[in-house]
Each structure stands twice: as structure tokens, then as C-alpha cells.
C-alpha positions in Angstrom: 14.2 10.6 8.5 12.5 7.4 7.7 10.1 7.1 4.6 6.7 6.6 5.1 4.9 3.6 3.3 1.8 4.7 3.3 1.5 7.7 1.2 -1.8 10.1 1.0 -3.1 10.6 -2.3 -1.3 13.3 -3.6 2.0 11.5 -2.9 1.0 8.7 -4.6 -0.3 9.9 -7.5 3.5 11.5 -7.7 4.9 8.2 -6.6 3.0 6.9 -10.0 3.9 9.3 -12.1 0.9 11.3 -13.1 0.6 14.5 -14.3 -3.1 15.2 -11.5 -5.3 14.0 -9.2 -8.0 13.7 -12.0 -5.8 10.9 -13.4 -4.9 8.9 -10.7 -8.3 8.6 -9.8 -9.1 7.9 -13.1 -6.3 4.8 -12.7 -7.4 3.5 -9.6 -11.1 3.5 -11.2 -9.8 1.5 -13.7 -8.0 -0.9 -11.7 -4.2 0.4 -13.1 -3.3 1.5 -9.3 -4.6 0.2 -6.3 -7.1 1.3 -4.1 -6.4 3.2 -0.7 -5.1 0.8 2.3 -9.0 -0.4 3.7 -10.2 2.0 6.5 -7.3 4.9 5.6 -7.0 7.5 3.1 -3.5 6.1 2.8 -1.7 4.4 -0.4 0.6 1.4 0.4 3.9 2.6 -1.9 5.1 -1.3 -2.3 1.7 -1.9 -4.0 2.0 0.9 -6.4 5.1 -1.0 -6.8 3.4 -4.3 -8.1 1.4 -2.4 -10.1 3.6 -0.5 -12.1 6.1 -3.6 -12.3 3.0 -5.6 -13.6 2.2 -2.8 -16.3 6.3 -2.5 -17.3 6.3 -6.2 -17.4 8.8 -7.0 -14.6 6.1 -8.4 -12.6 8.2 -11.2 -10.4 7.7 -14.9 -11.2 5.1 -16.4 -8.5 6.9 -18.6 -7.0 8.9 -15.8 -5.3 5.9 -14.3 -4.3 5.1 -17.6 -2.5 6.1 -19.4 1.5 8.9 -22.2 0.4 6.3 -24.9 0.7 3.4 -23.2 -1.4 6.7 -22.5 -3.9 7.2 -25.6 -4.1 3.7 -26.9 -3.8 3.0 -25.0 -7.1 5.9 -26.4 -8.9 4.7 -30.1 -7.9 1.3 -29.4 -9.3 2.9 -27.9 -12.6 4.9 -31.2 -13.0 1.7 -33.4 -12.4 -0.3 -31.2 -14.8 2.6 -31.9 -17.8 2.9 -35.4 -16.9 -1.0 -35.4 -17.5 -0.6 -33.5 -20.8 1.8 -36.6 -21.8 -0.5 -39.2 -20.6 -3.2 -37.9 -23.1 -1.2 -37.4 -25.9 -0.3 -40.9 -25.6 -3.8 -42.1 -25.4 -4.4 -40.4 -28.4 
């Protein structure tokens, strides 16, 4: 049997761990779980993933998030940004 991804609301509030519907809704209101997938009534499971890795603090580092060239892209841009930082300090 293969595992569906999208999950209807009941599953997902399962999925998540709470106790009723009430709450869930009262988490996605809040912004702690995602919304429903646009134009479904269907809950993507890998981003109730995210979510609850963001609120355990395991959320992933960006730059595995990222394509290779954005990855590194991002790393170049946090490089120039110290070098800048060390520039000013010198100035000062």
C-alpha cells in the first residue's frame, strides 16, 4: 500500500499530534501548521514535517534546503558580508 502525502484534515491533525480538530485549526490559525495544499482540502505531510522540525528546533540548515548554485551563492554573499564587517572595523 503506498502512503498518501496528502492527508485530509483529520489525518493531519493526528499526523501533528493533537488531541481535536478544534486545535489544529486553532494551529493553523496561528501559523504553527500549514495551511491546506491551495485549491484541496488536503494537508501536504512533508510540510507538517517542516513545521514541527522548525518548532523542535531541528529545522535543517538552509543551504540544504537550497539548488547547489543558490547553496553556494549564499555562502559567497555571507563571506562578502564578513569581509565588509572587517573592512568597517578597520575604518574605525
Amino acid at each position: 500500500m503506498i502512503e498518501p502525502r496528502g492527508m485530509s484534515k483529520e489525518q493531519a491533525a493526528a499526523y501533528a499530534g493533537c488531541e481535536s480538530l478544534s486545535a489544529f485549526n486553532e494551529w493553523v490559525r496561528r501559523g504553527i501548521m500549514p495551511r491546506a495544499i491551495p485549491g484541496t482540502r488536503k494537508w501536504d505531510k512533508k510540510a507538517i514535517d517542516v513545521a514541527l522540525d522548525r518548532l523542535s528546533g531541528l529545522q535543517p540548515k538552509i543551504e540544504a534546503q537550497l539548488a547547489p548554485y543558490d547553496a553556494w551563492k549564499a555562502s559567497q554573499n555571507a563571506s562578502a558580508a564578513e569581509g565588509d564587517q572587517l573592512v568597517h572595523k578597520k575604518a574605525r
